[in-house]
C-alpha positions in Angstrom: 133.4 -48.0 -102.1 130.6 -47.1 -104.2 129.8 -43.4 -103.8 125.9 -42.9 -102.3 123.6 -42.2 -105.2 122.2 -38.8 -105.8 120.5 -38.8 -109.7 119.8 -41.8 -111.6 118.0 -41.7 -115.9 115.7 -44.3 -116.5 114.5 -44.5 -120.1 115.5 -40.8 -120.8 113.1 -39.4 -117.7 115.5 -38.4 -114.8 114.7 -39.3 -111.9 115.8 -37.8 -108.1 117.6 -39.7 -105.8 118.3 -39.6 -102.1 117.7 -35.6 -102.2 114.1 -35.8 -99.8 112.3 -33.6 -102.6 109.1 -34.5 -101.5 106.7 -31.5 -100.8 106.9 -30.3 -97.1 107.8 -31.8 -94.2 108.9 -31.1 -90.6 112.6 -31.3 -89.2 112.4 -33.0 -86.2 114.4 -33.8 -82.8 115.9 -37.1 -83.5 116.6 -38.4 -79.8 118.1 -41.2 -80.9 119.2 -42.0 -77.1 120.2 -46.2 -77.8 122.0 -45.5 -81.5 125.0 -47.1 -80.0 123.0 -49.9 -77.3 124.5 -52.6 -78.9 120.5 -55.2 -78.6 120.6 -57.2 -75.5 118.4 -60.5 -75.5 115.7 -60.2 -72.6 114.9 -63.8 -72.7 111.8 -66.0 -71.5 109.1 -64.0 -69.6 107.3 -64.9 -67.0 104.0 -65.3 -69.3 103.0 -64.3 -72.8 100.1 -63.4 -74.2 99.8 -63.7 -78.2 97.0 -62.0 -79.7 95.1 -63.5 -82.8 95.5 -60.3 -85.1 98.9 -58.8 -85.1 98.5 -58.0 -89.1 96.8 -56.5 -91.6 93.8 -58.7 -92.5 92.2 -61.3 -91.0 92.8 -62.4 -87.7 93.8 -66.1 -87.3 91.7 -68.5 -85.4 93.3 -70.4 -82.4 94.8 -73.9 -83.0 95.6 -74.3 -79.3 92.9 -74.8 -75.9 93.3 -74.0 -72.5 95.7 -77.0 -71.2 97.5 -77.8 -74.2 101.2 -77.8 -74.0 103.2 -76.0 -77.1 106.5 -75.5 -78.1 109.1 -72.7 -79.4 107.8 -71.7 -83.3 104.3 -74.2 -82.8 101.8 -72.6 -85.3 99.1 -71.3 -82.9 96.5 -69.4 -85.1 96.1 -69.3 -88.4 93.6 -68.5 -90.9 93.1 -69.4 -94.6 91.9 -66.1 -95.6 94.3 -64.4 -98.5 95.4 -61.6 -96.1 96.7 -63.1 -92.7 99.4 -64.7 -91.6 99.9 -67.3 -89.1 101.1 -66.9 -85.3 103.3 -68.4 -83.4 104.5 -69.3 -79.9 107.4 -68.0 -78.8 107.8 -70.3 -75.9 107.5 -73.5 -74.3 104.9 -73.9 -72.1 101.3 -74.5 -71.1 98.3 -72.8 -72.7 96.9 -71.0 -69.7 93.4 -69.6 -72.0 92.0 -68.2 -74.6 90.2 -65.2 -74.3 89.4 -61.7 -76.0 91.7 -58.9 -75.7 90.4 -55.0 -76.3 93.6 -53.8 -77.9 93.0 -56.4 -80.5 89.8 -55.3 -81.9 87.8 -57.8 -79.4 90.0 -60.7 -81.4 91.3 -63.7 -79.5 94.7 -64.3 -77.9 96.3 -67.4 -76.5 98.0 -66.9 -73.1 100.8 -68.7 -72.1 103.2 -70.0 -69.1 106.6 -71.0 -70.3 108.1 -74.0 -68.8 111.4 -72.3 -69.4 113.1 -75.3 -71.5 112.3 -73.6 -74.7 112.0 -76.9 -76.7 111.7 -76.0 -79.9 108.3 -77.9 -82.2 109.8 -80.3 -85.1 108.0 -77.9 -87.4 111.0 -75.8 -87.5 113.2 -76.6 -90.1 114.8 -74.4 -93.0 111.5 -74.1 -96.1 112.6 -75.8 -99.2 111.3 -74.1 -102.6 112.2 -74.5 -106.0 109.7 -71.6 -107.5 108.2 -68.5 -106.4 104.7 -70.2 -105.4 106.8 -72.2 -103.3 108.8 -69.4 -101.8 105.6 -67.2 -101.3 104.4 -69.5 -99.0 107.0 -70.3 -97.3 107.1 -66.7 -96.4 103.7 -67.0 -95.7 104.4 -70.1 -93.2 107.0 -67.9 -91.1 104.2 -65.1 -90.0 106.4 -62.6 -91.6 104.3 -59.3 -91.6 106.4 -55.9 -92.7 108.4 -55.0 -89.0 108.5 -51.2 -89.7 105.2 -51.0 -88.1 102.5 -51.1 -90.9 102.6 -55.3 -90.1 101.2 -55.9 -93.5 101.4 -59.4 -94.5 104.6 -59.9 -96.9 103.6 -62.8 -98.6 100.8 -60.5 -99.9 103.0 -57.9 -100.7 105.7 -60.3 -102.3 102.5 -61.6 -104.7 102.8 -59.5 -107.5 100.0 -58.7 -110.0 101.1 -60.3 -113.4 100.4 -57.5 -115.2 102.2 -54.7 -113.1 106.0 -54.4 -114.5 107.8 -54.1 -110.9 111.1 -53.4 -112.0 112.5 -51.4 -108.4 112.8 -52.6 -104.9 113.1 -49.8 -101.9 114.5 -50.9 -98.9 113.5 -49.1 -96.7 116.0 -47.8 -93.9 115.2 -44.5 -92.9 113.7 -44.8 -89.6 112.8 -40.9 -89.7 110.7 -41.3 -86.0 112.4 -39.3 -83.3 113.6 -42.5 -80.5 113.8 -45.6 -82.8 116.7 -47.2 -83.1 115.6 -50.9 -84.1 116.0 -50.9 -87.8 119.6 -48.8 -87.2 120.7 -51.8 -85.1 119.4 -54.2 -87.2 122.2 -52.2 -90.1 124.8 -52.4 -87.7 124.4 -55.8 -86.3 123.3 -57.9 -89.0 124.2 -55.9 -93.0 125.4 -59.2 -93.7 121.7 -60.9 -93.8 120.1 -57.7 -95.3 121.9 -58.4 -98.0 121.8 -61.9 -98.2 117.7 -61.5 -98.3 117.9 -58.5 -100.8 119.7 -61.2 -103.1 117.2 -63.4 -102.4 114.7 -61.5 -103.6 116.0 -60.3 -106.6 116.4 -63.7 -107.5 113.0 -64.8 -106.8 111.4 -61.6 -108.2 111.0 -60.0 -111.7 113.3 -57.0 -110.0 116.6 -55.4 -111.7 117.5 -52.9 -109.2 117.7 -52.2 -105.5 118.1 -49.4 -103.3 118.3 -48.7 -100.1 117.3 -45.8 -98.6 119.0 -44.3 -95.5 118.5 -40.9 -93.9 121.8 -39.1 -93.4 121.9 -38.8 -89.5 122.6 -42.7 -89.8 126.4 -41.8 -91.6 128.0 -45.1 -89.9 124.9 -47.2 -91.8 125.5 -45.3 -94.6 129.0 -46.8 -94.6 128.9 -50.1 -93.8 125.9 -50.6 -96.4 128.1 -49.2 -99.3 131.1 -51.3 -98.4 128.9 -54.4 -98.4 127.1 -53.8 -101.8 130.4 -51.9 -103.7 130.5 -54.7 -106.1 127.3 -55.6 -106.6 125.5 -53.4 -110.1 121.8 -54.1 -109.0 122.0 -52.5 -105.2 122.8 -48.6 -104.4 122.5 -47.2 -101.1 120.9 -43.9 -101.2 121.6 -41.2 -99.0 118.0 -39.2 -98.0 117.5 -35.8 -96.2 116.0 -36.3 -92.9 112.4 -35.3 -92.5 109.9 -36.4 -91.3 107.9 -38.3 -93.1 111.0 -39.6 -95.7 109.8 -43.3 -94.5 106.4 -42.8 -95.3 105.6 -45.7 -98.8 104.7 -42.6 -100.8 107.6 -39.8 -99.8 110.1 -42.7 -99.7 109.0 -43.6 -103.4 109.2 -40.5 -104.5 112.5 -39.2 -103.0 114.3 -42.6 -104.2 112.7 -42.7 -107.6 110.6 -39.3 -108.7 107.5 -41.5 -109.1 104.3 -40.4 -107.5 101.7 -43.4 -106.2 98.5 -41.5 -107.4 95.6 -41.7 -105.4 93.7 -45.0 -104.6 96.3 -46.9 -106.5 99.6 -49.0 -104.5 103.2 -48.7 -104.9 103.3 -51.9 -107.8 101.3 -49.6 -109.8 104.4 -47.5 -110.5 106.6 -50.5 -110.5 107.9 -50.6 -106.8 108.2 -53.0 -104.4 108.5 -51.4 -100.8 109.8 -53.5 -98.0 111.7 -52.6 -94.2 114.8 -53.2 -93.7 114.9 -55.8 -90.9 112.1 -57.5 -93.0 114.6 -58.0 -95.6 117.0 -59.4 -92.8 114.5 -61.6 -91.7 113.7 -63.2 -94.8 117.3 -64.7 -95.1 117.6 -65.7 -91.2 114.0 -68.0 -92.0 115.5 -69.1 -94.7 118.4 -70.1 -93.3 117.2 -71.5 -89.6 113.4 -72.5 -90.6 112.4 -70.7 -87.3 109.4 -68.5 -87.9 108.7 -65.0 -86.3 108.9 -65.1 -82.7 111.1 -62.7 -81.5 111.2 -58.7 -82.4 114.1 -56.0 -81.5 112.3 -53.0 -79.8 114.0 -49.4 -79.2 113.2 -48.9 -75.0 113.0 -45.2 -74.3 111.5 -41.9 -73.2 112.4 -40.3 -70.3 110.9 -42.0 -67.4 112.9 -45.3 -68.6 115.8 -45.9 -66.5 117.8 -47.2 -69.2 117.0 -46.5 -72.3 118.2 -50.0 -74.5 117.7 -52.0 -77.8 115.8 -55.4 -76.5 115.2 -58.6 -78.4 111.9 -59.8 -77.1 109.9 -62.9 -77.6 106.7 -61.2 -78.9 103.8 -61.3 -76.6 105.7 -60.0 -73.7 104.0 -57.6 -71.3 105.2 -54.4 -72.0 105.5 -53.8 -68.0 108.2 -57.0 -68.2 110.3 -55.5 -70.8 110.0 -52.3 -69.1 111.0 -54.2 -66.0 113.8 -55.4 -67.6 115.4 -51.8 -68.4 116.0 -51.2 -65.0 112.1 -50.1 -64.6 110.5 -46.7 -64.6 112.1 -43.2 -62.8 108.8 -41.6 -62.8 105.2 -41.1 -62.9 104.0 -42.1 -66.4 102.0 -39.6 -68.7 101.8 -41.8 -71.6 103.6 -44.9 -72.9 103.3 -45.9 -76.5 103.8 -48.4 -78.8 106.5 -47.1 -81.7 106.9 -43.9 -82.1 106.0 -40.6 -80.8 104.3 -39.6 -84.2 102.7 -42.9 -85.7 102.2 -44.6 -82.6 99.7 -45.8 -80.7 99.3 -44.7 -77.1 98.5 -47.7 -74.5 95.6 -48.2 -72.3 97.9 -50.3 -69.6 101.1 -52.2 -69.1 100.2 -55.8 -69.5 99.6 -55.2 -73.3 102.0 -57.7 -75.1 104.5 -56.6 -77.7 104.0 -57.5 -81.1 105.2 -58.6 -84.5 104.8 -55.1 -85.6 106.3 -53.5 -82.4 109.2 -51.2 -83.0 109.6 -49.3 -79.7 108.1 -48.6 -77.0 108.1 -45.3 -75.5 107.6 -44.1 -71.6 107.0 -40.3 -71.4 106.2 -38.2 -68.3 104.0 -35.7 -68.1 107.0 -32.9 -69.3 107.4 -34.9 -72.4 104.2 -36.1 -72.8 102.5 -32.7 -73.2 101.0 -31.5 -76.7 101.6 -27.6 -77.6 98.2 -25.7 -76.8 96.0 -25.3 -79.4 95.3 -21.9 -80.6 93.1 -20.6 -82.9 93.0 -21.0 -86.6 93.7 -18.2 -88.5 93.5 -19.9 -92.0 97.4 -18.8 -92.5 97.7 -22.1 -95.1 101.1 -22.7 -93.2 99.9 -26.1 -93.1 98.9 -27.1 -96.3 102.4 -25.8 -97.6 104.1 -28.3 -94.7 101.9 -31.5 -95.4 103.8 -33.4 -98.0 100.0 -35.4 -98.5 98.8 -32.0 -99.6 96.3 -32.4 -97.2 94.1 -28.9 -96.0 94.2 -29.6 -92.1 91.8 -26.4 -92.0 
């Protein structure tokens, strides 16, 4: 097996590796309750409801009416804007309307019934490409946006400026939220089709090396990632410190490589290429089934869930269904949110769908749902010396 990296030279500068030296920081309580929930498929809800904009971008305009009849990967939405990427349905079914939805910035969304025979559209079929225009846009044609929760479009991301030299790609797999578990699962459950899609890419890019960043509370991950890649020159697996934020863009570049992304400029600018880890998986299941993004593993906990659980979930499910479906909640709710408990975004009700981007979804009671009182500044600079963005919170 090939020993986790620590220090790496490239072109005489040394650079650190897998050692979280980035300024700052907070240890937190990981809680990861469903580590070891092996994912359990929900299956077909009793509606969905598929909003317009579940990306960075521009939202897509609908290609479906009320009373048309779709089927399973059926483009829906798209728009012909550079930054967007095309939704699909995730069902078979009947359009019931199309309407705006709050959540989604006023945008539209397409509601549907499923029939329940989950025909799937002779659209899907496995891309073929021969260059990288080719396999850009198949990308694009999937709806691929990245699934650690930022949803930027990864055909964007994949289109390289000519004239940055992106010589590194991070993979990143250090899930460093307290309660997700998705991208862990994704590791234990399917290493074989992360590293079928980081081949891929290194094929199709202008790349040279790989690595894969993993916090060191995920030892089992660790493991099984080495063992798969042991022969293979161009991939290491990097253990990282966990801290909060080490899966940030900027702290991950920087604890993997010892670049720094200066301000205003992007991670090609320093010749990296960023992407998640069950983005990377993705990219070789499309390629291999032609079936597009329709389905998302969420991490289901907090403690008002009765059973906390990994669920596979055809994206535009009400959140109260999949909640339904983990036995249901034990107690008044306080707050439920979207991904995590630090970078996630609290929702207004239960019939908000979950989306491309979705991660987890979080029930918290009033006990875990409380915030520390606030107390007055006193201009201590204990903060400034914790935030790793060198930010002055004061």
């Amino acid at each position: 097996m090939r020993r986790v990296s620590e220090i790496k030279q490239e072109d005489g500068v040394i650079c650190m590796i897998g050692r979280g030296v980035f300024k700052g920081g907070v240890s937190l309580s990981h809680n990861k309750n469903t580590a070891r929930c092996a994912t359990i498929k929900m299956g077909v809800p009793e509606r969905v409801i598929i909003p317009m904009l579940q990306h960075s971008g521009a939202p897509c305009e609908p290609l479906v009416k009320k009373g048309d009849t779709v089927k399973v990967g059926q483009v829906i939405g798209r728009s012909e804007k550079p930054v967007s990427a095309p939704v699909h349905s995730g069902v078979s079914g009947l359009v019931k309307d199309v309407y705006s939805l709050p959540h989604s910035n006023g945008n539209l969304a397409v509601e549907i019934a499923p029939d329940g025979k989950q025909e799937i559209h002779e659209s899907v079929r496995p891309p073929v490409y021969s260059n990288l225009q080719e396999f850009i846009q198949a990308i694009r044609e999937s709806g691929l946006v990245g699934l650690g929760g930022a949803g930027f479009p990864t055909s964007v991301k994949l289109s390289l400026p000519p004239d940055k030299a992106v010589d590194t790609l991070l993979v990143n797999a250090a899930e460093c939220e307290p309660y997700i578990t998705s991208d862990y699962r994704e590791i234990m459950e399917n290493s074989e089709s992360v590293y079928s899609g980081i081949k891929t890419l290194l094929e199709m890019l202008p790349i040279k090396r790989v690595l894969i960043g993993v916090e060191d509370d995920k030892p089992e991950a660790i493991s099984l990632l080495s063992q798969l890649t042991a022969e293979d020159g161009n991939v290491d697996v990097v253990k990282l410190k966990s801290r909060y934020p080490q899966g940030a863009e900027k702290m991950l570049i920087y604890s993997l490589t010892g670049r720094k992304v200066p301000p205003g400029k992007l991670p090609f600018d320093v010749g990296v290429l960023v992407m998640n880890v069950s983005t990377v998986s993705f990219v070789a299941e499309y390629l291999k089934t032609g079936m597009p993004l329709i389905k998302k593993r969420v991490t289901v906990d907090g403690d008002a869930v009765a059973k906390p659980s990994n669920v596979e979930v055809i994206i535009g499910t009400p959140i109260k269904e999949v909640f339904d479906f983990c036995g249901g909640l034990t107690k008044p709710v306080a707050k439920v949110i979207m991904g995590g408990p630090m970078m996630g975004v609290a929702q207004p009700e239960l019939e908000m769908p979950v989306l491309k981007h979705t991660n987890a979804l979080l029930a918290l009671s009033e006990a875990a749902a409380r915030l520390p009182e606030e107390k007055p500044c006193i201009r201590c600079g204990r903060c400034v010396r914790a935030c790793p963005m060198n930010l002055m919170p004061f």
